[in-house]
N, C-alpha and C positions, 0 to 999 in steps of 0.2 A: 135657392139663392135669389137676393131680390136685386132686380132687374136697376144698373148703374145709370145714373143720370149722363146722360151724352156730353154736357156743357158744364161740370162742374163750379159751383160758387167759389170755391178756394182751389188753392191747388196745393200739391203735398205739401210744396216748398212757405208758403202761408201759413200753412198749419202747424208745422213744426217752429216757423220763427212765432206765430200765435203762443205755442204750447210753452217755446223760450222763456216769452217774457211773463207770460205765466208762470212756471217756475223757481223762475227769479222773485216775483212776488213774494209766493209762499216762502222760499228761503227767507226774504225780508221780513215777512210778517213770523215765522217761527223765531226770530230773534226779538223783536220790537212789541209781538203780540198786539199789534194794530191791526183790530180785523175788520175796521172798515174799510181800509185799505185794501184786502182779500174780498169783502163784499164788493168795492167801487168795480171790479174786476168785470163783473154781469153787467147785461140789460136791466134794463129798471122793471122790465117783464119776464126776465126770466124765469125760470122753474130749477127747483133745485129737491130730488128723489134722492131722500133717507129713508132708506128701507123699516127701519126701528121707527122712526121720526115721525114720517108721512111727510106729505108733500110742501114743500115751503113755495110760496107764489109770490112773486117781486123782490127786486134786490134789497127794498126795504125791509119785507118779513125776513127775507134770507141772513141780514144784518143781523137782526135782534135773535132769530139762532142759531149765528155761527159764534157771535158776542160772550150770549148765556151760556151754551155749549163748552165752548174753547177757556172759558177761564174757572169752569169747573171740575171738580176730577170725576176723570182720568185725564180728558182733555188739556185742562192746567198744566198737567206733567207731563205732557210730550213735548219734544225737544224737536221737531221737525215732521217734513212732510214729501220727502224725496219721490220722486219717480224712479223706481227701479226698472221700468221699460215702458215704451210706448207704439203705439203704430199710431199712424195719421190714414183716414179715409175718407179724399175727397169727394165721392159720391154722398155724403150724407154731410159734409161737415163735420164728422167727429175726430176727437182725439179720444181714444181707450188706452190705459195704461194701467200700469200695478203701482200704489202708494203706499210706502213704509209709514208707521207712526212709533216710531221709536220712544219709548221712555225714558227721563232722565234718570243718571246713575244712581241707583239708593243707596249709596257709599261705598261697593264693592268691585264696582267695573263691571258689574252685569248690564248688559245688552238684554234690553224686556222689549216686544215691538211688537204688531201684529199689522198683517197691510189687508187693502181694499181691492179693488178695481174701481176704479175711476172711469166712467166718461161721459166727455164735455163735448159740446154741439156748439160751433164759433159762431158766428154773429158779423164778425166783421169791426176792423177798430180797434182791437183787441180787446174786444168783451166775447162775453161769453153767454146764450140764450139756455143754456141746460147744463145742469150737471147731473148726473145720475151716479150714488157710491152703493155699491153691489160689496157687502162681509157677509159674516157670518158675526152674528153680538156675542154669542156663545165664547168665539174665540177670542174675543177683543176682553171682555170681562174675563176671563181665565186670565191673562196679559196681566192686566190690573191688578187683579187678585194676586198673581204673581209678584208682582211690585211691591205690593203691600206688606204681604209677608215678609218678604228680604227686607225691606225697611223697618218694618218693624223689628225684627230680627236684628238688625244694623241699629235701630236704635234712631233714626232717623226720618221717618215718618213722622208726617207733619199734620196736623187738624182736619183738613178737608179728604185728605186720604183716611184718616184712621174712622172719622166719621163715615167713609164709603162703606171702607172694608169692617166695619160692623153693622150698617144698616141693610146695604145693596150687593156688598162684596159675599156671604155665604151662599148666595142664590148660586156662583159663579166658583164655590172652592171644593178642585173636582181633587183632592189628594188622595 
């Protein structure tokens, strides 16, 4: 176990009203899909570790691929970005949490989602100097591929999905 900083930079109680209003964003931006608003969120030097991705460096790169990313599918289709739990650790400044990314409904009431781990390293201000998202892509494209099918099935699949799930989506269709 590594050894806690005596003097803390935040303290739990910070980090949680931190993670708040962070949260509230993302709600606001899964509605509005303004993600420069979810970028504005970082340091202008932040780091932001996609596993899949690779390393995004400044809140400006971070812009141009949460932008690209998020209005493409699968991303275009998720309806939210919820925290199903969190801890705060002021020794390091982080928040680690688990992050739902639900799909929206493909005309049946199915619930398609797959989540992450999240964790963020504050900064102070309510920015954020790190993000780091820990999946599995294996499971997130299963998701998708899942979606696809019931929608098309449904009859309701729309062009950037039916393009996924015949170009990107077979890699991913484990039936």
């Amino acid at each position: 176990m590594a050894p806690t900083s005596p003097d803390p930079r935040f303290t739990a109680e910070e980090l949680d009203e931190a993670f708040a209003g962070f949260q509230a964003t993302v709600a606001e931006v899964a509605q509005t899909r303004d993600w420069d608003k979810w970028a504005d969120q970082f340091t202008v030097d932040a780091d932001y570790v996609e596993h899949a991705m690779g390393i995004m460096k400044g809140r400006e790169e971070i812009r141009r691929w949460v932008t690209k990313t998020m209005h493409a599918f699968p991303g275009s289709h998720m309806t939210g970005y919820p925290s199903l739990w969190h801890v705060v650790d002021p020794s390091t400044s982080r928040v680690i949490c688990e992050i739902d990314n639900p799909m929206r409904d493909p005309g049946d009431g199915s619930v398609i989602t797959a989540t992450n781990i999240t964790i963020l390293t504050y900064a102070g201000d309510g920015l954020w100097s790190k993000e780091e998202d820990v999946y599995n892509p294996l499971l997130f494209g299963q998701a998708a591929m899942k979606w696809c099918r019931k929608a098309a099935e449904l009859g309701t699949i729309d062009e950037p999905a039916q393009q996924w799930m015949d170009t990107v989506g077979p890699m991913f269709d484990r039936r």
